[in-house]
DSSP file (Angstrom, degrees, kcal/mol; ACC not computed):
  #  RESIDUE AA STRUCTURE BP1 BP2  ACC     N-H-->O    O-->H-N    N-H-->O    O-->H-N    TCO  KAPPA ALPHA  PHI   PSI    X-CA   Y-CA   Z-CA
    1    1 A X              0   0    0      0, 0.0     2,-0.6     0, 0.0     0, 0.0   0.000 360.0 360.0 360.0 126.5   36.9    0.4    8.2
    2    2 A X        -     0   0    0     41,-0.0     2,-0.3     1,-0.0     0, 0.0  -0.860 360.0-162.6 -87.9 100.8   35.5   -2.3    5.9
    3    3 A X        -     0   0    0     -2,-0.6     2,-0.5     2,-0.0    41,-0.4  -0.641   7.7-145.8 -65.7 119.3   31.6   -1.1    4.6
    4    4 A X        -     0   0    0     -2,-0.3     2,-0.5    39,-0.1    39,-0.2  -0.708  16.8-172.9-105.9 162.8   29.1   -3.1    3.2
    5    5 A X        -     0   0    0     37,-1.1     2,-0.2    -2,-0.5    51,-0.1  -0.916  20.8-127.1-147.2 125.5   26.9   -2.0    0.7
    6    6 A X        -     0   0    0     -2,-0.5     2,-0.5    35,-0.2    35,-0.2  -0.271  18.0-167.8 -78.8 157.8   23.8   -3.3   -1.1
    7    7 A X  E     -A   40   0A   0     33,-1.9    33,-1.9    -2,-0.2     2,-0.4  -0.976   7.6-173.5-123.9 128.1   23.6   -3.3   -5.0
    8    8 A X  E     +A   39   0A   0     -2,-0.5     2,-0.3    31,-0.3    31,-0.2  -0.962   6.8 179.6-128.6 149.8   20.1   -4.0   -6.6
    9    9 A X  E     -A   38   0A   0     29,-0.7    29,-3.2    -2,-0.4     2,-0.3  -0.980  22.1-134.8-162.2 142.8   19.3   -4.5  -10.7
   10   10 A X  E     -A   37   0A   0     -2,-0.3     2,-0.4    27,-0.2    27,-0.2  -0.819  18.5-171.7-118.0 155.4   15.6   -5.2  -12.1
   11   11 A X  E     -A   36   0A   0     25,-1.9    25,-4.3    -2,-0.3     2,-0.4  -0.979   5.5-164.3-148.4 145.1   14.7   -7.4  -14.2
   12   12 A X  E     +A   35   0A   0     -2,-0.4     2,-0.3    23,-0.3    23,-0.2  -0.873  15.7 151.8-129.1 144.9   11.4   -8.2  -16.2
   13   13 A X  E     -A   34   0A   0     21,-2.5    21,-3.4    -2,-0.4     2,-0.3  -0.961  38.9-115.8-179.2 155.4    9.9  -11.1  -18.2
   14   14 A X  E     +A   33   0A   0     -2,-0.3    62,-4.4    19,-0.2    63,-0.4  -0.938  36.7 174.8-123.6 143.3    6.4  -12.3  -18.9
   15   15 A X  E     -A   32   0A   0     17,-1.5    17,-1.4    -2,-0.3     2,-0.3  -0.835  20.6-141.4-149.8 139.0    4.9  -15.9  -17.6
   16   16 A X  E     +A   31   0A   0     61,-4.0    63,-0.4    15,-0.2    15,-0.2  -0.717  24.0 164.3 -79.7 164.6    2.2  -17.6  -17.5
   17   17 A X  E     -A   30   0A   0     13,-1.4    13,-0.7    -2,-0.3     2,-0.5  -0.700  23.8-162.9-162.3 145.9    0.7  -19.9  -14.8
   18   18 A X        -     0   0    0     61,-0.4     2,-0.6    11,-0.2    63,-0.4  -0.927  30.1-124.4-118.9 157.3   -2.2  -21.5  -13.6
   19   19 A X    >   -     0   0    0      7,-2.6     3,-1.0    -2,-0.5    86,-0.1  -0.785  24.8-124.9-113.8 120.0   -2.4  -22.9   -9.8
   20   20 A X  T 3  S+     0   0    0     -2,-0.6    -1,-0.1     1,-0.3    64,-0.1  -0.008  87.0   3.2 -55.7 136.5   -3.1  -26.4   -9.7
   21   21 A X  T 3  S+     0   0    0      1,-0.1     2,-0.6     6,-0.1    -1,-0.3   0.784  81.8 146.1  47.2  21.3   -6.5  -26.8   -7.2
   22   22 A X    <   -     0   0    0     -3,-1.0     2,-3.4     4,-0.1    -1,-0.1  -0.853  47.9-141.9-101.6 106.4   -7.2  -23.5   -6.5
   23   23 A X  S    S+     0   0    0     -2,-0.6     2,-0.2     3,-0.1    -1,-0.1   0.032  79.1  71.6 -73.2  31.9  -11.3  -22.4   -6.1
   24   24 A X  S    S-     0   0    0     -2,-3.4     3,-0.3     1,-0.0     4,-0.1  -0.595 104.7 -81.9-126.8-164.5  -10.7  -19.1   -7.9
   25   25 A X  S >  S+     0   0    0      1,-0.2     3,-3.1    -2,-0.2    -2,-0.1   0.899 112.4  77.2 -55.8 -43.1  -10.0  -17.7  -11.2
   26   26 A X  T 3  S+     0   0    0      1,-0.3    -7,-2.6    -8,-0.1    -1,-0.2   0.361  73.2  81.5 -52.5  14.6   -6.5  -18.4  -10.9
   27   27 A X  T 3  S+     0   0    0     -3,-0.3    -1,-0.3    -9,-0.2     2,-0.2   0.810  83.7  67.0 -83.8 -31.9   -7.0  -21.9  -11.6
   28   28 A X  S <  S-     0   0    0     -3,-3.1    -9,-0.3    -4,-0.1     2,-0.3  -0.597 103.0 -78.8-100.0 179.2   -7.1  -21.3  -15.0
   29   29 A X        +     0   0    0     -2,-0.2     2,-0.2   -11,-0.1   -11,-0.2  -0.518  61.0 151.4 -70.3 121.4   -4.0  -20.1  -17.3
   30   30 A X  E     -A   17   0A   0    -13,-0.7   -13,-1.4    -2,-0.3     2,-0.2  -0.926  26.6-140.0-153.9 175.4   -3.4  -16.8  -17.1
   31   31 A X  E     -A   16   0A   0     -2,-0.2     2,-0.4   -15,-0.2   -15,-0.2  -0.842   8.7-166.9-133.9 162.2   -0.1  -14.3  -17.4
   32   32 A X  E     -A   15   0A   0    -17,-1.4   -17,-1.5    -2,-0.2     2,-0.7  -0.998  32.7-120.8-160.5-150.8    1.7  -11.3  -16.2
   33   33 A X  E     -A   14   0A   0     -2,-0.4     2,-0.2   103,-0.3   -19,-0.2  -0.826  49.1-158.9-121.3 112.0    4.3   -8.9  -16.8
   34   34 A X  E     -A   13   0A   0    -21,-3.4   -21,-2.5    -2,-0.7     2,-0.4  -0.673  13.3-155.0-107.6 162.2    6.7   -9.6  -13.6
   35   35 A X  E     -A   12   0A   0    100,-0.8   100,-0.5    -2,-0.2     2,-0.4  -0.983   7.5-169.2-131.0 119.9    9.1   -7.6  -12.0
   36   36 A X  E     -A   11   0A   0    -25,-4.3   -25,-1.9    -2,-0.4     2,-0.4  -0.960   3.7-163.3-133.7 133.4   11.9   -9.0  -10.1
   37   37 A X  E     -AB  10 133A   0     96,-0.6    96,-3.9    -2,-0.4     2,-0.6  -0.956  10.4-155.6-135.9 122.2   14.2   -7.0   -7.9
   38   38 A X  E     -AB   9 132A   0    -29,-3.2   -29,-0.7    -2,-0.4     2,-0.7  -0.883   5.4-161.5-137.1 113.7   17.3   -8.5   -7.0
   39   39 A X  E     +AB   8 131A   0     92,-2.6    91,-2.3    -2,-0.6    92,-1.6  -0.782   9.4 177.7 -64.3  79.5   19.2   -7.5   -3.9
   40   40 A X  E     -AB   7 129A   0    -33,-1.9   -33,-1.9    -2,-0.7     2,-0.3  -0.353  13.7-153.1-102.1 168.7   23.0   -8.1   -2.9
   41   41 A X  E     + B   0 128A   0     87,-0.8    87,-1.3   -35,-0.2     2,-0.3  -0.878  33.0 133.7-138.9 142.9   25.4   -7.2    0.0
   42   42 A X        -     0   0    0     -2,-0.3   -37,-1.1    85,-0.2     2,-0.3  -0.811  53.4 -97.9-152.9-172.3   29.0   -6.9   -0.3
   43   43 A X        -     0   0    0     -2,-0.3     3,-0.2   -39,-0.2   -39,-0.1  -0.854  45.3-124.9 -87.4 104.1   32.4   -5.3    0.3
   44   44 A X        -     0   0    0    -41,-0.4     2,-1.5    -2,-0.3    12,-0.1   0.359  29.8-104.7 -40.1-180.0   33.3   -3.4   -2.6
   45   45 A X        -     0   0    0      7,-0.3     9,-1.2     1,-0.1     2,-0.4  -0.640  26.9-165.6 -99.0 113.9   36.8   -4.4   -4.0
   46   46 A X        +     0   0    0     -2,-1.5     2,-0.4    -3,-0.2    -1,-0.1  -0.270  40.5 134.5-108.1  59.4   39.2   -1.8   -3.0
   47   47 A X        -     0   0    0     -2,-0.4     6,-0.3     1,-0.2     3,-0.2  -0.991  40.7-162.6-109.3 116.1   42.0   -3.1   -5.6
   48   48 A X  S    S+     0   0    0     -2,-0.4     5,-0.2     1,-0.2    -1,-0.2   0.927  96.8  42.5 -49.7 -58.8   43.5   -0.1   -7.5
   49   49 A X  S    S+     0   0    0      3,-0.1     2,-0.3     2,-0.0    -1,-0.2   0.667  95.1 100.9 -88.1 -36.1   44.9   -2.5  -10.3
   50   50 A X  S >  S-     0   0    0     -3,-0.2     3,-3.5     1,-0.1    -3,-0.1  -0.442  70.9-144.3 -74.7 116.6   41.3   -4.6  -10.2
   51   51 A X  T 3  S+     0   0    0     -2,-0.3    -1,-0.1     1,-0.2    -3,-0.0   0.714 101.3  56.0 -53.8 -11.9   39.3   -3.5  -13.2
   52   52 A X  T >  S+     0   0    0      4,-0.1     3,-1.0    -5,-0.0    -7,-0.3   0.302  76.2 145.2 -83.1 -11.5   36.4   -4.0  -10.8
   53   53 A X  T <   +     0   0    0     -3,-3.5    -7,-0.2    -6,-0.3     3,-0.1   0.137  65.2  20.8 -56.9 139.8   37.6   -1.8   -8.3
   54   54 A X  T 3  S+     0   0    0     -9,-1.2     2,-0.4     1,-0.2    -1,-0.2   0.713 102.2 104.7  96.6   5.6   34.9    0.0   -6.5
   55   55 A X    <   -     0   0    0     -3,-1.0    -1,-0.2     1,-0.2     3,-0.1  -0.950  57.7-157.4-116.0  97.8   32.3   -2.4   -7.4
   56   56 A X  S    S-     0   0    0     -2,-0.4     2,-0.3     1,-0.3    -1,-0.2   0.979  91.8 -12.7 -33.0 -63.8   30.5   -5.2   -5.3
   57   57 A X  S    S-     0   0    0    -15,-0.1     2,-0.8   -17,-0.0    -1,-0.3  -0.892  81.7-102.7-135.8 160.1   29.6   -7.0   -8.6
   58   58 A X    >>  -     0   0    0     -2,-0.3     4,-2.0    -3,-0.1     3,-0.7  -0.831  32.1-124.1 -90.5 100.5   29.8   -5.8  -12.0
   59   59 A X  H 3> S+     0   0    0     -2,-0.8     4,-2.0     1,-0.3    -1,-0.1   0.648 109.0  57.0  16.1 -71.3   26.3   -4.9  -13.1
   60   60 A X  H 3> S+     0   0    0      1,-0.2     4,-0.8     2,-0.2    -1,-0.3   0.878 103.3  50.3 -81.2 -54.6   26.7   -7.3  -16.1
   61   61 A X  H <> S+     0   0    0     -3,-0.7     4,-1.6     2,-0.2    -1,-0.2   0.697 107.9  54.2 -62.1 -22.8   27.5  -10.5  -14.1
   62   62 A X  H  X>S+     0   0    0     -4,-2.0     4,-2.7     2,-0.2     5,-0.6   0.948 117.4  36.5 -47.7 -67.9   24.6  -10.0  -12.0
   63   63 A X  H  <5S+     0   0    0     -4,-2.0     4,-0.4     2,-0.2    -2,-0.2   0.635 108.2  59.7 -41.7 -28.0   22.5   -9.8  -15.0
   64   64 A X  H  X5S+     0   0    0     -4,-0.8     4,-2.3     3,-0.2    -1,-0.2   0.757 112.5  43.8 -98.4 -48.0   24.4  -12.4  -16.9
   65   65 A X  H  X5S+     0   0    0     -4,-1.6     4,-1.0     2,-0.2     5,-0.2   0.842 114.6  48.1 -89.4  -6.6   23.3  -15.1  -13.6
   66   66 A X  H  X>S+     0   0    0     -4,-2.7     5,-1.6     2,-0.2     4,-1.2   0.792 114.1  47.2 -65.1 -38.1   19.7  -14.0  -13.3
   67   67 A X  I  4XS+     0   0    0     -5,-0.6     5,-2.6    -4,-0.4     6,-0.3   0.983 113.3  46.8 -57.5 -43.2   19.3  -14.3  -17.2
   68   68 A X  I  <5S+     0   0    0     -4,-2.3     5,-0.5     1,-0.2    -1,-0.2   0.869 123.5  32.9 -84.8 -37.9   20.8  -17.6  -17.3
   69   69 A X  I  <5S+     0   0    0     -4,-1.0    -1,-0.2     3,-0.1    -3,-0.2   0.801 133.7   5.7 -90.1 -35.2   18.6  -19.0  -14.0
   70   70 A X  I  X5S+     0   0    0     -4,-1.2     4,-1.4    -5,-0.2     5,-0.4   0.725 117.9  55.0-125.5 -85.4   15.6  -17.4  -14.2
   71   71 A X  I  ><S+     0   0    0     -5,-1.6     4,-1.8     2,-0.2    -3,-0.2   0.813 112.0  43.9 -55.7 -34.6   14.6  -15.2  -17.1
   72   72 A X  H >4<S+     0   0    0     -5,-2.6     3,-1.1     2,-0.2    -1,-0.2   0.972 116.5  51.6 -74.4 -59.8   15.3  -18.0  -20.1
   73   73 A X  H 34 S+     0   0    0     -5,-0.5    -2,-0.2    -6,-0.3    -3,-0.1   0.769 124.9  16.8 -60.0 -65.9   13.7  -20.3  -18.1
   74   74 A X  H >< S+     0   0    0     -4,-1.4     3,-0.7    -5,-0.1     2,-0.7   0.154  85.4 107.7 -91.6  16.0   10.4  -18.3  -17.3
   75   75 A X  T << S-     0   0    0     -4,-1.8   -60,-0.2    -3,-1.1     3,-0.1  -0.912 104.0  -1.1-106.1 132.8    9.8  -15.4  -19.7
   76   76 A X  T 3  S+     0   0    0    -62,-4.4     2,-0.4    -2,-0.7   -61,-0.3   0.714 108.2 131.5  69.7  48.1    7.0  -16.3  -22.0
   77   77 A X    <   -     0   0    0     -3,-0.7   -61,-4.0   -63,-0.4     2,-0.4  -0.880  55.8-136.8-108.0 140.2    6.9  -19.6  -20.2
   78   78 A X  E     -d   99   0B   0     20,-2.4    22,-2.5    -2,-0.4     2,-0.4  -0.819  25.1-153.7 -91.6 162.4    3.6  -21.2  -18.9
   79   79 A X  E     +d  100   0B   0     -2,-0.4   -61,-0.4   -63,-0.4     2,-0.2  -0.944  19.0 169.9-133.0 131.5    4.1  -22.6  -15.4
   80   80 A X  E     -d  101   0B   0     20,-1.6    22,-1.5    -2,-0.4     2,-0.2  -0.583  36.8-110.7-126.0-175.3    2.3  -25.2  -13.9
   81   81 A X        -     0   0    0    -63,-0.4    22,-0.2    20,-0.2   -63,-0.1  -0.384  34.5-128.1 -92.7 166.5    2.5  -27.7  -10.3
   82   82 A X  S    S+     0   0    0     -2,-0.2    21,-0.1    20,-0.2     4,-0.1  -0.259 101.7  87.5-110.6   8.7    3.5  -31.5  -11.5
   83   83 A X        +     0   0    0     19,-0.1     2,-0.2     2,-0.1    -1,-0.1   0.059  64.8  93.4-110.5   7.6    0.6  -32.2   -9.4
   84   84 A X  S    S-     0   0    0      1,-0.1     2,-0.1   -64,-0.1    -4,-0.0  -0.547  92.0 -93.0 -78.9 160.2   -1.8  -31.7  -12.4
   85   85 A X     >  -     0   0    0     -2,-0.2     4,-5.7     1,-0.1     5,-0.2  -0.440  28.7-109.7 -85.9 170.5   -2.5  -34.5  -14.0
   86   86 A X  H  > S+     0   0    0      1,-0.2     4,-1.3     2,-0.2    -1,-0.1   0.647 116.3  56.6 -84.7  11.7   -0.7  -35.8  -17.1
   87   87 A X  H  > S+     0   0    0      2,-0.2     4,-0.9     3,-0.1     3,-0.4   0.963 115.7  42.3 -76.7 -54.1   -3.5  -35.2  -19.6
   88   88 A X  H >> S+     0   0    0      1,-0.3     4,-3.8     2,-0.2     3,-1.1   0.942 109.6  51.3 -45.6 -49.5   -3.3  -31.6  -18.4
   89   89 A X  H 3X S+     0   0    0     -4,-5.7     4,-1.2     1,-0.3    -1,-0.3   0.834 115.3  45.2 -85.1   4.1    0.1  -31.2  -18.3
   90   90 A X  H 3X S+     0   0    0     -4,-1.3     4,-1.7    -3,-0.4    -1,-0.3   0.571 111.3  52.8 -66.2 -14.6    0.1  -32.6  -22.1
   91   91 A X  H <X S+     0   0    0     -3,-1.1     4,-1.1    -4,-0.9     5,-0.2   0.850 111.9  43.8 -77.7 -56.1   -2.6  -30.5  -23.0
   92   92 A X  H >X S+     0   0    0     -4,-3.8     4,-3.2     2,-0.2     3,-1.4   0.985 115.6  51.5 -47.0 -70.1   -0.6  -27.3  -21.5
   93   93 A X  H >X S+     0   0    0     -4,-1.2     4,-1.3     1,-0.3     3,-0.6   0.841 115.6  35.9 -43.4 -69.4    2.8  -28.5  -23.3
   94   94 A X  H 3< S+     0   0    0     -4,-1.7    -1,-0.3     1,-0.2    -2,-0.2   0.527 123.1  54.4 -89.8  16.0    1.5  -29.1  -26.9
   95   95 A X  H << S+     0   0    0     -3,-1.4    -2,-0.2    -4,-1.1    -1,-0.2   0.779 130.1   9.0 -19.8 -71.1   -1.0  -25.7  -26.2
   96   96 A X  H << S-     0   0    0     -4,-3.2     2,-0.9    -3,-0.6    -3,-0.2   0.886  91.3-149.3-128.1 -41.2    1.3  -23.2  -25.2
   97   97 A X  S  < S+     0   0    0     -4,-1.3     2,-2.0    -5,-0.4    -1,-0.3  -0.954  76.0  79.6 133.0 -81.2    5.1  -25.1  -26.0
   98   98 A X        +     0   0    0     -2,-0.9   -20,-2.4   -22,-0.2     2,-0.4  -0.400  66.0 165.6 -93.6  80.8    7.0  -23.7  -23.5
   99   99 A X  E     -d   78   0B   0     -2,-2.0   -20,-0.2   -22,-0.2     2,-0.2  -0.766  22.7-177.9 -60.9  95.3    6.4  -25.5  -20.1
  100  100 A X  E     -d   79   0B   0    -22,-2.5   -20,-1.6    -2,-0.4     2,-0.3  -0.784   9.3-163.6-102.0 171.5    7.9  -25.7  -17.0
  101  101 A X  E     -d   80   0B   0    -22,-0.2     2,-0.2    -2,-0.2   -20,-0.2  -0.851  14.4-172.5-148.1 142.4    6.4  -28.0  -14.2
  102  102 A X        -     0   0    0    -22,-1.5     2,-0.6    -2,-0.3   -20,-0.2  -0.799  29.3-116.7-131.5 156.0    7.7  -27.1  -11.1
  103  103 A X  S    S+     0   0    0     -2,-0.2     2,-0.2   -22,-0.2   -22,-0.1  -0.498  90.1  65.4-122.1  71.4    7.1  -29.1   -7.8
  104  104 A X  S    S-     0   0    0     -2,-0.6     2,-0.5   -24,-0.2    -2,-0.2  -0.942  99.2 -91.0-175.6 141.9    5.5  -26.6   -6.3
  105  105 A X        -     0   0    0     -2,-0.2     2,-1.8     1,-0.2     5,-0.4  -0.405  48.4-136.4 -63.8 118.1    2.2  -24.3   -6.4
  106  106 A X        +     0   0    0     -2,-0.5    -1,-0.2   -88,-0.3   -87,-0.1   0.228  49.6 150.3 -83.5  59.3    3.8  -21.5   -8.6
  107  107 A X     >  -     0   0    0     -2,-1.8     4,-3.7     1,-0.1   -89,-0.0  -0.062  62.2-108.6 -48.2 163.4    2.4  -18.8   -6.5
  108  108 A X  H  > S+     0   0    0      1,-0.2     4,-1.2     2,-0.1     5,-0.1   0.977 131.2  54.2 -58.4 -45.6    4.5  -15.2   -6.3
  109  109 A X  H  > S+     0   0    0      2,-0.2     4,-0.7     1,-0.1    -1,-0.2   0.866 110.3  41.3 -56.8 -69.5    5.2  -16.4   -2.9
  110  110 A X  H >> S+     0   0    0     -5,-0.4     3,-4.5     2,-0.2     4,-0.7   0.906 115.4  68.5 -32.4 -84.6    6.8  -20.3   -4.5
  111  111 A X  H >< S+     0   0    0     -4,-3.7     3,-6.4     1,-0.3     5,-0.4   0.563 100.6  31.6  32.2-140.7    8.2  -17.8   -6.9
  112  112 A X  H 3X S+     0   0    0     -4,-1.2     4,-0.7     1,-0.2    -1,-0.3   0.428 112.2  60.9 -13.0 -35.8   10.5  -16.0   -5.0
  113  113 A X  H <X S+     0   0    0     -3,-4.5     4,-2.1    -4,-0.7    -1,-0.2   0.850 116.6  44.8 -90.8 -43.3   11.6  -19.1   -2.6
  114  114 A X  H <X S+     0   0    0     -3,-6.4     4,-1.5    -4,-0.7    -2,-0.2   0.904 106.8  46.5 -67.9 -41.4   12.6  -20.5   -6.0
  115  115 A X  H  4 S+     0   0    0     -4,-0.3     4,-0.3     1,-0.2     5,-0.3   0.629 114.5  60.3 -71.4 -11.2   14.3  -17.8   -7.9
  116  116 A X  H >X>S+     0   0    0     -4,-0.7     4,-1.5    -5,-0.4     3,-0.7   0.873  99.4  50.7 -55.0 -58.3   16.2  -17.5   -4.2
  117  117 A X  H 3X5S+     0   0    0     -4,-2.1     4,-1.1     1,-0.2    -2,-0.2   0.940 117.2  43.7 -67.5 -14.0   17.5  -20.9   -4.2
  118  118 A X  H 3<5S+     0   0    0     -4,-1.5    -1,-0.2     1,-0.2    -2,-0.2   0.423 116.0  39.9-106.2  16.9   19.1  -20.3   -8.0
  119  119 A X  H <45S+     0   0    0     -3,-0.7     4,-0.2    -4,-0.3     3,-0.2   0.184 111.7  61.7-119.0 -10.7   20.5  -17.1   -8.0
  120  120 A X  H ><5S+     0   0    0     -4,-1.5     3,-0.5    -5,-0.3    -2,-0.2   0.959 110.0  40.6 -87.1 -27.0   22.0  -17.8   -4.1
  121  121 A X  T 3<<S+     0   0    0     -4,-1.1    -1,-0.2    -5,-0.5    -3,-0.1   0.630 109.5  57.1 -78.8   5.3   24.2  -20.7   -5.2
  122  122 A X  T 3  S+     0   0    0     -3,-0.2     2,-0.4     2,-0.0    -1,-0.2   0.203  87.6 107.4-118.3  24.2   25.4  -19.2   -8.6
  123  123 A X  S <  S-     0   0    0     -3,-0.5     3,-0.1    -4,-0.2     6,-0.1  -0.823  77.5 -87.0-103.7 139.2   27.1  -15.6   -6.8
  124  124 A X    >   -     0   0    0     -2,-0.4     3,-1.0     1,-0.1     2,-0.2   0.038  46.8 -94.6 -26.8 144.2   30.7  -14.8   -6.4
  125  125 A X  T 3  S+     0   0    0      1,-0.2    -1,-0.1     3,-0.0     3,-0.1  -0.488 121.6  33.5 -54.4 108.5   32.7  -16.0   -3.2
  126  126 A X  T 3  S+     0   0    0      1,-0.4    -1,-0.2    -2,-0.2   -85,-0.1   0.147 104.0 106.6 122.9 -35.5   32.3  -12.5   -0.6
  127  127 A X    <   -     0   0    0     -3,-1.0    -1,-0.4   -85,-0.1     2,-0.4  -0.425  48.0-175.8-103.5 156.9   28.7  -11.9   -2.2
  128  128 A X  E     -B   41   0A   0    -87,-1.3   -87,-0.8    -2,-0.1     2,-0.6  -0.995  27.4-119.2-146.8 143.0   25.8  -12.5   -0.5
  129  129 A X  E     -B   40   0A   0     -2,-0.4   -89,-0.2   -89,-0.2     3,-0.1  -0.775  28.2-177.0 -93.0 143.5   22.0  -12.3   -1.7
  130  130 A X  E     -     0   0A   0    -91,-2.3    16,-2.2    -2,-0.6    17,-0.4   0.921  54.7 -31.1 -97.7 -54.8   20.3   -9.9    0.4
  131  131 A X  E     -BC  39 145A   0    -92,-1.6   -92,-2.6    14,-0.2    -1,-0.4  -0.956  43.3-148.4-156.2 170.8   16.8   -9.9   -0.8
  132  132 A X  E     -BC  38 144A   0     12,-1.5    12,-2.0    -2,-0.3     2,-0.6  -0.991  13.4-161.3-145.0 137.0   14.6  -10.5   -4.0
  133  133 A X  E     -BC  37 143A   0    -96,-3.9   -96,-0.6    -2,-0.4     2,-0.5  -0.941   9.3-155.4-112.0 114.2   11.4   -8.6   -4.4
  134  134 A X  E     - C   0 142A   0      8,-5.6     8,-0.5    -2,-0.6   -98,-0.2  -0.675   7.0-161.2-117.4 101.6    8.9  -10.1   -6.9
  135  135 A X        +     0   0    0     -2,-0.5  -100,-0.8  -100,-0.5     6,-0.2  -0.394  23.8 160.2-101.1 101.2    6.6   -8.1   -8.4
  136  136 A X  S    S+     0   0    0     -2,-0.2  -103,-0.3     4,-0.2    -1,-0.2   0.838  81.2  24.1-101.6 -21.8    3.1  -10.4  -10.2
  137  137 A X  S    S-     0   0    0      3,-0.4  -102,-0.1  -105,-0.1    -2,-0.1  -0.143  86.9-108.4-110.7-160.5    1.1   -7.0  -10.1
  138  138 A X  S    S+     0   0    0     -2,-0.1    -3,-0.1  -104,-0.0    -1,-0.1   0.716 124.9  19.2 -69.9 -44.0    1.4   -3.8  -10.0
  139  139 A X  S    S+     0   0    0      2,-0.0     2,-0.3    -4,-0.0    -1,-0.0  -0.234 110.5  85.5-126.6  44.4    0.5   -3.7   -6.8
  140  140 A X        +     0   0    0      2,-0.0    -3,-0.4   -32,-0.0     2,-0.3  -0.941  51.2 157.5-142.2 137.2    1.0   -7.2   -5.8
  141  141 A X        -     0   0    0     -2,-0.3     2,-0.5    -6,-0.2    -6,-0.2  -0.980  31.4-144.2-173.1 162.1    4.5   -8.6   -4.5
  142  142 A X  E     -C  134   0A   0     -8,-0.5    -8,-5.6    -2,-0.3     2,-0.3  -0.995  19.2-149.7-157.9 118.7    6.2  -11.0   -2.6
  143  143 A X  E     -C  133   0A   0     -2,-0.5     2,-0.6   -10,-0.2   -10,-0.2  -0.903  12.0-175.6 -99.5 124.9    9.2  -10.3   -0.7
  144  144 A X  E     +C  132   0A   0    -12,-2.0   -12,-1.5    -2,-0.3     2,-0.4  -0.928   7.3 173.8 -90.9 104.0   12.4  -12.8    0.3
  145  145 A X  E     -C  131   0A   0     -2,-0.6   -14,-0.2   -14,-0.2   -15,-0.1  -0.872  32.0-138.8-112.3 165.2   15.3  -11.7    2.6
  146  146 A X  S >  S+     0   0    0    -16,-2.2     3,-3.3    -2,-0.4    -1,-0.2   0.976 100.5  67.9 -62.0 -51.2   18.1  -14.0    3.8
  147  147 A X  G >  S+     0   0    0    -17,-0.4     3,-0.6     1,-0.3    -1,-0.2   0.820 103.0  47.6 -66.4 -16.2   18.1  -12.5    7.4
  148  148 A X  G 3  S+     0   0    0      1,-0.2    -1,-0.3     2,-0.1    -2,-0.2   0.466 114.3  47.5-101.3  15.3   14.4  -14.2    7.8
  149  149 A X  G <         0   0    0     -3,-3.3    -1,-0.2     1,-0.1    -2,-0.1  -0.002 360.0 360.0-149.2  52.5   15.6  -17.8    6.3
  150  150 A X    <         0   0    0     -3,-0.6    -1,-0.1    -5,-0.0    -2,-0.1   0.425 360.0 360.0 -71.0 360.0   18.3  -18.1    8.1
């Protein structure tokens, strides 16, 4: 009988953003210390001879495509909408240096939708992402599974 099993690894980085048109505080530039919790589904490898054996993914290649997609790109990064205007988003850029413009509000919720679509194309053949949890508070989060965007 073939078992599937989820595998999860957290990961952390600190961001800025402020949300383009928004009638609250968050309108202006502001940061936190994010948490992202990143789900997979599998069949372990039942190869005796496979250094891997026993393993959905190896720890370290999980890590190795969330760093590469997500954490250099947004820890200590400000992140703003492309819908600001370009004075702003040159005022942000020589301000804080390290900008991303995203085409999207980067709410947690945007977030998440994004860091989905780049860590679900960059996984092993067999592997599947299961969910991503993203953490902007302590007690604030925004959840993604596959089975509801199917």
């Amino acid at each position: 009988m073939v078992s599937v099993i989820r595998v999860t690894k957290e990961f952390s980085f600190e961001m800025a953003h402020a949300l383009w048109n928004y009638d609250g505080p968050c309108r202006n530039v502001h940061g936190h210390s994010y948490r992202l919790f990143v789900t997979l589904s599998g069949v372990p490898i039942a190869k005796l001879s496979d250094p891997k054996n026993g393993m959905v993914i190896d720890f370290t290649d999980l890590k190795a495509i969330v760093k590469k997609e997500i954490v250099n790109v947004f820890d200590h990064a400000v992140v703003i909408s492309r819908r600001f205007d370009s004075d702003r988003t040159e005022m942000f850029t020589k301000m804080f240096g390290n900008t991303v413009l995203v085409d999207y509000q980067p709410t947690c919720e945007n977030l998440v939708l994004d860091f989905a679509d780049r860590i679900g194309h960059k996984l092993p053949s067999g592997i599947k992402l299961h969910s991503l949890k993203l953490y902007e508070t302590a007690t604030s989060f925004a959840e993604w599974f596959a089975s509801d965007n199917q």
